[in-house]
N, CA, C and O of each residue as an XYZ file, in Angstrom:
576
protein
N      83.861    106.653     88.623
C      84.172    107.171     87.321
C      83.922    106.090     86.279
O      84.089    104.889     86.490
N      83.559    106.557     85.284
C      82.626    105.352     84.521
C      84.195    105.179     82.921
O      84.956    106.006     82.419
N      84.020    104.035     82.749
C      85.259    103.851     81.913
C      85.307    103.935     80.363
O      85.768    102.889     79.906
N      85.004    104.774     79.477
C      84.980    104.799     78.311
C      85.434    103.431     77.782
O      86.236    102.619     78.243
N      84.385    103.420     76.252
C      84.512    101.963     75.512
C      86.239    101.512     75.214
O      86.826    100.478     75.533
N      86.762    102.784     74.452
C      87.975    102.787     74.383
C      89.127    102.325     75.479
O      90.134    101.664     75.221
N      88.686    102.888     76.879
C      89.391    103.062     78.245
C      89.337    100.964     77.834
O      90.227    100.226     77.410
N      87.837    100.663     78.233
C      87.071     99.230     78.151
C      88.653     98.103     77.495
O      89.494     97.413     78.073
N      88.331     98.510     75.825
C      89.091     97.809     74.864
C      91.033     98.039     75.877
O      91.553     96.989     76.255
N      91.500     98.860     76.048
C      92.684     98.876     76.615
C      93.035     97.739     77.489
O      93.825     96.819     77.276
N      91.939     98.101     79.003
C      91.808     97.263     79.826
C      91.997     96.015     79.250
O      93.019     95.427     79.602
N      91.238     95.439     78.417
C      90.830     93.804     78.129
C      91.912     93.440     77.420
O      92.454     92.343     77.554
N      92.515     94.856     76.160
C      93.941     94.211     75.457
C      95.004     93.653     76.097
O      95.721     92.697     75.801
N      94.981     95.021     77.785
C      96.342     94.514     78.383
C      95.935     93.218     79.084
O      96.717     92.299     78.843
N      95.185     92.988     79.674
C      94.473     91.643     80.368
C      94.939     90.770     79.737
O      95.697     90.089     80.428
N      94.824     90.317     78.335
C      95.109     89.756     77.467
C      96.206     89.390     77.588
O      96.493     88.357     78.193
N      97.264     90.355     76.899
C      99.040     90.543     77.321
C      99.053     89.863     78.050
O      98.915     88.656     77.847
N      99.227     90.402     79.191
C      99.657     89.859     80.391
C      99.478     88.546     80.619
O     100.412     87.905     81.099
N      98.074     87.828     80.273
C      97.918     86.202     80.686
C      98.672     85.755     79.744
O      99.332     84.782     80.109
N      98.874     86.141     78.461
C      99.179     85.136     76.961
C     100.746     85.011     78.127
O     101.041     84.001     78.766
N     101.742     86.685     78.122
C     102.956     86.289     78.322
C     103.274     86.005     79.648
O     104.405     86.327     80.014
N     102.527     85.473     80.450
C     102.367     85.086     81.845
C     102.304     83.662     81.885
O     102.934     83.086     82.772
N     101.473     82.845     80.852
C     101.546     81.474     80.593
C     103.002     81.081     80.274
O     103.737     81.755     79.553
N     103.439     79.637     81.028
C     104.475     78.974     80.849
C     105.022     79.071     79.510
O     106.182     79.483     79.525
N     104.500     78.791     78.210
C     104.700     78.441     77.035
C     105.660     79.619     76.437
O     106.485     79.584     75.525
N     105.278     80.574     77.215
C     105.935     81.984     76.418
C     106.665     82.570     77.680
O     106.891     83.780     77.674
N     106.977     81.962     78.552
C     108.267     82.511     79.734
C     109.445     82.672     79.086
O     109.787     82.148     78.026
N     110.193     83.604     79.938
C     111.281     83.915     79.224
C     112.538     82.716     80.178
O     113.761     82.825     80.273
N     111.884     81.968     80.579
C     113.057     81.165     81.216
C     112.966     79.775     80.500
O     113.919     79.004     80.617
N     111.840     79.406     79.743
C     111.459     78.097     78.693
C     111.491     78.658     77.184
O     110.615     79.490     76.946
N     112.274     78.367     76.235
C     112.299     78.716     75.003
C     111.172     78.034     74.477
O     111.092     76.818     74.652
N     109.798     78.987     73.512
C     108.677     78.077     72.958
C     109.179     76.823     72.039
O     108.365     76.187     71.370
N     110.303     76.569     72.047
C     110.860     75.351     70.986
C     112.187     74.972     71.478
O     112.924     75.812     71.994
N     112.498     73.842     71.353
C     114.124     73.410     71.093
C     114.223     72.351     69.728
O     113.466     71.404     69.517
N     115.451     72.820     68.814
C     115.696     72.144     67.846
C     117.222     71.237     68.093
O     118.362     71.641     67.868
N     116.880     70.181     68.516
C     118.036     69.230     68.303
C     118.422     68.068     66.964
O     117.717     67.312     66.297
N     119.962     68.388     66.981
C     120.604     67.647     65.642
C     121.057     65.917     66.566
O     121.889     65.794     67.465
N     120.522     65.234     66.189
C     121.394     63.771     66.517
C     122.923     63.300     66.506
O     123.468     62.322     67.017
N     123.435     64.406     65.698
C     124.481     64.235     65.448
C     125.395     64.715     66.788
O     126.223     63.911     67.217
N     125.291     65.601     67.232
C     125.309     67.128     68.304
C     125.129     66.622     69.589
O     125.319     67.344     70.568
N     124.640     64.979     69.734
C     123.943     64.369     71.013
C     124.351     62.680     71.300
O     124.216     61.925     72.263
N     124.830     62.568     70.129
C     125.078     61.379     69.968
C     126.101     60.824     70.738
O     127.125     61.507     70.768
N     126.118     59.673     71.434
C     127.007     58.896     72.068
C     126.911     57.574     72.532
O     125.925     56.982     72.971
N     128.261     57.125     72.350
C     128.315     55.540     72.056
C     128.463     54.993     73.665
O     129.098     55.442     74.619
N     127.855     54.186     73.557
C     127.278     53.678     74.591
C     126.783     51.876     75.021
O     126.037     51.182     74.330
N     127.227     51.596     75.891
C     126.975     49.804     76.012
C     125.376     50.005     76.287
O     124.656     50.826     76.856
N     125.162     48.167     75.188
C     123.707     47.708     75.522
C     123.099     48.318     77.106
O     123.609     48.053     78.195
N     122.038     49.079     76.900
C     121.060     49.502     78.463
C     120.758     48.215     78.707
O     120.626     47.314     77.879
N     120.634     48.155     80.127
C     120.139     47.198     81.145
C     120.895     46.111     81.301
O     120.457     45.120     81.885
N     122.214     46.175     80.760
C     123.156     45.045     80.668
C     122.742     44.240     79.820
O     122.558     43.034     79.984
N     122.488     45.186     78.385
C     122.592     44.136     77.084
C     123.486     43.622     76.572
O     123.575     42.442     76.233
N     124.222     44.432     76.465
C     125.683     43.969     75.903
C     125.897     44.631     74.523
O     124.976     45.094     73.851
N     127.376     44.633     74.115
C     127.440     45.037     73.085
C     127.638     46.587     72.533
O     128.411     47.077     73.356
N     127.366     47.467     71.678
C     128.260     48.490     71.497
C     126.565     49.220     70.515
O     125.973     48.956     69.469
N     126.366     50.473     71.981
C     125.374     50.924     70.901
C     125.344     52.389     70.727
O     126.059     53.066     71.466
N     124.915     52.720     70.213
C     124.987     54.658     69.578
C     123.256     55.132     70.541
O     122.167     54.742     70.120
N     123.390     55.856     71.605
C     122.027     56.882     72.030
C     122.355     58.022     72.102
O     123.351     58.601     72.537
N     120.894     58.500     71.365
C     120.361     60.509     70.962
C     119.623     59.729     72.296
O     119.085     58.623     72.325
N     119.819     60.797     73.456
C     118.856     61.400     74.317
C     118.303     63.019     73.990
O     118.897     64.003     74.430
N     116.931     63.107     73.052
C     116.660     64.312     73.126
C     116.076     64.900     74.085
O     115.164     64.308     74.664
N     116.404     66.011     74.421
C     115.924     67.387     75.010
C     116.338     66.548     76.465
O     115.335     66.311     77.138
N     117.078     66.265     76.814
C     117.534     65.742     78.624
C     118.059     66.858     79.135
O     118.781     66.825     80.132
N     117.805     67.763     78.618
C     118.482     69.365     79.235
C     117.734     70.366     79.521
O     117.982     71.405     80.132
N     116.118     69.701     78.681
C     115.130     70.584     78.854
C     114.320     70.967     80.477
O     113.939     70.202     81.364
N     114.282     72.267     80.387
C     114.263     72.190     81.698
C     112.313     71.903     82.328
O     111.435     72.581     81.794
N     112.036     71.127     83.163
C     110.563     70.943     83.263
C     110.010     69.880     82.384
O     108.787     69.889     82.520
N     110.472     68.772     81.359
C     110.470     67.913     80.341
C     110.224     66.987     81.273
O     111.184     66.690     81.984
N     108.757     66.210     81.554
C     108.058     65.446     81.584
C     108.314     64.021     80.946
O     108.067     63.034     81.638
N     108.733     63.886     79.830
C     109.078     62.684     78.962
C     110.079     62.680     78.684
O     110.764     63.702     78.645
N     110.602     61.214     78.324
C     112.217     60.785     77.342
C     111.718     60.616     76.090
O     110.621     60.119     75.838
N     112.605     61.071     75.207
C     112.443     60.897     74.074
C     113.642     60.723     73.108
O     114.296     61.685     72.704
N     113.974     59.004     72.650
C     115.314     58.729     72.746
C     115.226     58.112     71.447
O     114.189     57.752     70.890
N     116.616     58.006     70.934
C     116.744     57.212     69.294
C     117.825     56.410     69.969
O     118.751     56.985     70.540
N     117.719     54.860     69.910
C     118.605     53.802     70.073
C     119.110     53.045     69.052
O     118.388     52.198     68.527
N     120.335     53.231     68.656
C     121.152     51.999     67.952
C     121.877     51.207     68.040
O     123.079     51.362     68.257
N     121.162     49.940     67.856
C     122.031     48.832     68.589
C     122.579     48.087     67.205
O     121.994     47.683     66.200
N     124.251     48.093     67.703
C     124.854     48.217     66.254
C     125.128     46.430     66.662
O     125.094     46.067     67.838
N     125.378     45.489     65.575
C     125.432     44.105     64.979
C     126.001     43.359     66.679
O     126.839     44.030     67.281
N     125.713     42.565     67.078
C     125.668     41.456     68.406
C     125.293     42.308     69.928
O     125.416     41.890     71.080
N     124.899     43.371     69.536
C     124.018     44.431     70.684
C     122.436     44.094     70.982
O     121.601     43.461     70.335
N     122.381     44.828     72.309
C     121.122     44.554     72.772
C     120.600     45.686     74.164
O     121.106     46.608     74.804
N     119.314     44.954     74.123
C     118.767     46.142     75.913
C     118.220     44.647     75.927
O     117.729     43.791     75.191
N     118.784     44.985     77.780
C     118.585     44.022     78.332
C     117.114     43.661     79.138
O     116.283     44.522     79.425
N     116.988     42.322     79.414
C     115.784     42.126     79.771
C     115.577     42.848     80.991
O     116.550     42.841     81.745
N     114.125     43.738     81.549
C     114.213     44.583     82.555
C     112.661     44.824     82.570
O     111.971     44.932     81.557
N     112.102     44.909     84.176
C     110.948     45.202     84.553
C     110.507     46.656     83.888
O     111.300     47.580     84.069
N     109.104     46.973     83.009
C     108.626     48.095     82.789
C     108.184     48.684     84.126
O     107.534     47.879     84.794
N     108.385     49.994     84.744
C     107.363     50.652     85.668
C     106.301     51.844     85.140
O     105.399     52.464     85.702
N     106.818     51.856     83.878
C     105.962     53.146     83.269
C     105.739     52.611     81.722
O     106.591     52.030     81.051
N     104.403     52.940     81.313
C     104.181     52.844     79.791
C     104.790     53.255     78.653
O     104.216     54.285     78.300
N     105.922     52.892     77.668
C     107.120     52.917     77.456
C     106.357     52.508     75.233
O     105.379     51.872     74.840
N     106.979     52.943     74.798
C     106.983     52.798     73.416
C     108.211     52.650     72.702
O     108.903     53.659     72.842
N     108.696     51.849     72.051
C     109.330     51.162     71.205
C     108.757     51.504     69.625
O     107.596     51.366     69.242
N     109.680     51.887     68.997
C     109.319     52.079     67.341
C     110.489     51.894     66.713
O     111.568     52.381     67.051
N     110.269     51.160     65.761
C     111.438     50.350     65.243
C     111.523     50.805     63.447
O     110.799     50.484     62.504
N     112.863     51.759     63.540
C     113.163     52.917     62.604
C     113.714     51.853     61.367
O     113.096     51.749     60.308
N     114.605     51.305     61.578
C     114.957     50.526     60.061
C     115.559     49.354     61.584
O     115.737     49.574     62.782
N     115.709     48.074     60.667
C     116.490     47.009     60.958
C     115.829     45.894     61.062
O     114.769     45.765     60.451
N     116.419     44.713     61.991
C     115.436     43.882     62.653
C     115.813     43.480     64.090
O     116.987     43.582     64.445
N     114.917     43.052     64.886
C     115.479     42.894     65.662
C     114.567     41.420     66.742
O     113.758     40.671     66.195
N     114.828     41.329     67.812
C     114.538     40.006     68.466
C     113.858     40.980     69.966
O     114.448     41.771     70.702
N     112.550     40.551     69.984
C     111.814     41.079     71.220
C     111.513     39.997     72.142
O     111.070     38.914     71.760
N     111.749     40.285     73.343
C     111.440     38.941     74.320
C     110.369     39.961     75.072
O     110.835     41.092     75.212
N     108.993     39.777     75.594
C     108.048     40.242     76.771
C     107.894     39.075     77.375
O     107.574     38.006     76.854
N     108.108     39.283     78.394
C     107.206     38.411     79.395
C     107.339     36.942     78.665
O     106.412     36.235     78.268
N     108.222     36.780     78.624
C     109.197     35.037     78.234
C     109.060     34.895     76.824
O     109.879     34.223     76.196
N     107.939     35.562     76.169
C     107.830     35.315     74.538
C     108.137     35.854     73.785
O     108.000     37.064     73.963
N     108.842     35.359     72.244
C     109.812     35.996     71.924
C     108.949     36.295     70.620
O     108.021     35.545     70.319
N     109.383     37.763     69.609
C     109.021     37.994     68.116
C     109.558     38.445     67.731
O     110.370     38.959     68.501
N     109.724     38.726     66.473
C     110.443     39.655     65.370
C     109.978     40.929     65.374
O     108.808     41.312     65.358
N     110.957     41.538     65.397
C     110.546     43.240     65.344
C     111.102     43.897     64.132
O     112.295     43.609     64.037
N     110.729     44.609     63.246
C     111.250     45.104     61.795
C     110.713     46.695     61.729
O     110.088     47.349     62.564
N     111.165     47.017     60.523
C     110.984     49.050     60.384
C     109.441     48.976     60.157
O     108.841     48.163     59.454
N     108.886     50.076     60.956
C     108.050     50.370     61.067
C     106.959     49.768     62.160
O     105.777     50.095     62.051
N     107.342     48.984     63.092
C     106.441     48.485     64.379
C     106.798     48.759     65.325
O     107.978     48.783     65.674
N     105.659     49.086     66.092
C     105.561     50.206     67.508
C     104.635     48.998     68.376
O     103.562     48.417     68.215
N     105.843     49.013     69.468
C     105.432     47.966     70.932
C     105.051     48.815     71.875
O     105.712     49.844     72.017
N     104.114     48.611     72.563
C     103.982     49.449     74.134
C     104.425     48.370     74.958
O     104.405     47.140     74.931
N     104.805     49.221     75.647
C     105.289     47.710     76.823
C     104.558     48.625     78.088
O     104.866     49.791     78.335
N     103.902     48.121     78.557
C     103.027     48.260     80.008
C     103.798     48.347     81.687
O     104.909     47.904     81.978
N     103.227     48.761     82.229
C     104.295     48.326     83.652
C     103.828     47.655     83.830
O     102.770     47.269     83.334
N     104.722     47.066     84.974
C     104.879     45.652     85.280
C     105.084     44.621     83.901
O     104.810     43.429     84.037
N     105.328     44.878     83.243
C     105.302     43.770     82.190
C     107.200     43.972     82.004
O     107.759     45.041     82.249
N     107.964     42.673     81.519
C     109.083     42.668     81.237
C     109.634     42.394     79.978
O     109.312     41.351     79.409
N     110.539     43.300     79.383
C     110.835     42.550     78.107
C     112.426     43.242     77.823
O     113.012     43.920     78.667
N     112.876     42.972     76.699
C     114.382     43.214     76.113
C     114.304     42.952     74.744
O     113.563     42.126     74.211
N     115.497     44.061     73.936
C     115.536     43.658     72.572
C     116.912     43.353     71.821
O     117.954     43.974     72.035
N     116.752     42.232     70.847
C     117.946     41.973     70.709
C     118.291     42.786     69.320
O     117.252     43.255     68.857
N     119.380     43.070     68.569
C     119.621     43.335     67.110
C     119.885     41.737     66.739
O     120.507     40.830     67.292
N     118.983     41.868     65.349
C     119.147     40.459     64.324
C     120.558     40.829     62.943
O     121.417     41.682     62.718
N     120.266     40.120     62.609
C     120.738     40.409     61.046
C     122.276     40.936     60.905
O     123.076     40.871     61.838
N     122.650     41.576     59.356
C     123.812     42.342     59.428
C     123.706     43.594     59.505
O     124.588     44.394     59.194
N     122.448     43.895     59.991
C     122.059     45.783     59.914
C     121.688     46.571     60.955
O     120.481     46.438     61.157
N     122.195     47.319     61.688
C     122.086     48.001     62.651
C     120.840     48.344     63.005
O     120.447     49.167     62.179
N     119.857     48.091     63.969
C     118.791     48.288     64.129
C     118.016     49.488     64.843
O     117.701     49.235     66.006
N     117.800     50.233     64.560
C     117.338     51.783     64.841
C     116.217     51.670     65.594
O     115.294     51.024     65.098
N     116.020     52.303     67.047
C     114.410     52.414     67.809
C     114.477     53.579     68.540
O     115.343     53.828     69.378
N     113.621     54.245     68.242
C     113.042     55.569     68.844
C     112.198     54.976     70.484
O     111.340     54.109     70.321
N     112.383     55.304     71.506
C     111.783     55.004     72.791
C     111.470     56.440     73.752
O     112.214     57.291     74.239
N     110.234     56.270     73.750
C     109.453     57.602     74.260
C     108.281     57.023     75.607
O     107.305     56.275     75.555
N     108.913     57.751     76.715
C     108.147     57.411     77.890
C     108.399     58.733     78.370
O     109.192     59.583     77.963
N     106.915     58.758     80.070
C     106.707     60.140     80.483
C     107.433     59.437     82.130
O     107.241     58.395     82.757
N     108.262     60.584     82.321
C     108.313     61.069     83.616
C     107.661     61.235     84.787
O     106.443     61.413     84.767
N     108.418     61.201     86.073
C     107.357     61.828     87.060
C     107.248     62.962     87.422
O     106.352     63.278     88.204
């Protein structure tokens, strides 16, 4: 039985359907978005890696389910720090307002608002807070 153009166009619309809402992105068990407040997530928390000291982390989306990456806002409030610690995964550092004290791999620099470190695996480093101002860093690495 031969399929009219019309019959044709149906076929290919529902084809369509079906893959668009068949793809992950539009499951009904993954919402296409999550909107998180910092405020809503926030918790105080000692220097990571045995820095020391008294600091505020947003872990966003750690609830998401299938989330591949961290994607974190760190504040390390006045004599705080992350401690010195082996990278195993390619790791980004972005430094939101403040200043702060970077050690890699024994050498030390100034870190201020607006500079973005990759730190490599195998490579080691830690950051200190400088100054009288709380130093803000966004840190975004992928999962396994």
């Amino acid at each position: 039985m031969k399929q009219s153009k019309t019959d044709k166009t149906r076929t290919l619309f529902l084809g369509i359907v079906i893959t668009v809402f068949s793809f992950p992105a539009f499951s009904q068990s993954k919402p296409p978005y999550l909107l998180e407040h910092e405020s809503d997530i926030a918790k105080n928390e000692p220097g990571t890696h045995n820095g020391g000291g008294n600091t505020t982390g947003y872990s966003f989306f750690s609830k998401a389910e299938g989330l591949k990456m961290v994607f974190r806002k760190r504040v390390l409030h006045p004599g705080s720090a992350i401690g010195y610690h082996l990278q195993k995964e390619d790791e980004v550092y972005y430094i939101v307002s403040g200043t702060g004290e970077m050690q890699m791999n024994g050498q030390s620099f100034t870190v201020k608002a607006g500079d973005a470190i990759l730190t490599r695996p195998g490579s080691a480093h830690s950051l200190t807070q400088t100054g009288n101002n709380d130093l803000a860093v966004i840190i975004a690495y992928q999962t396994e």
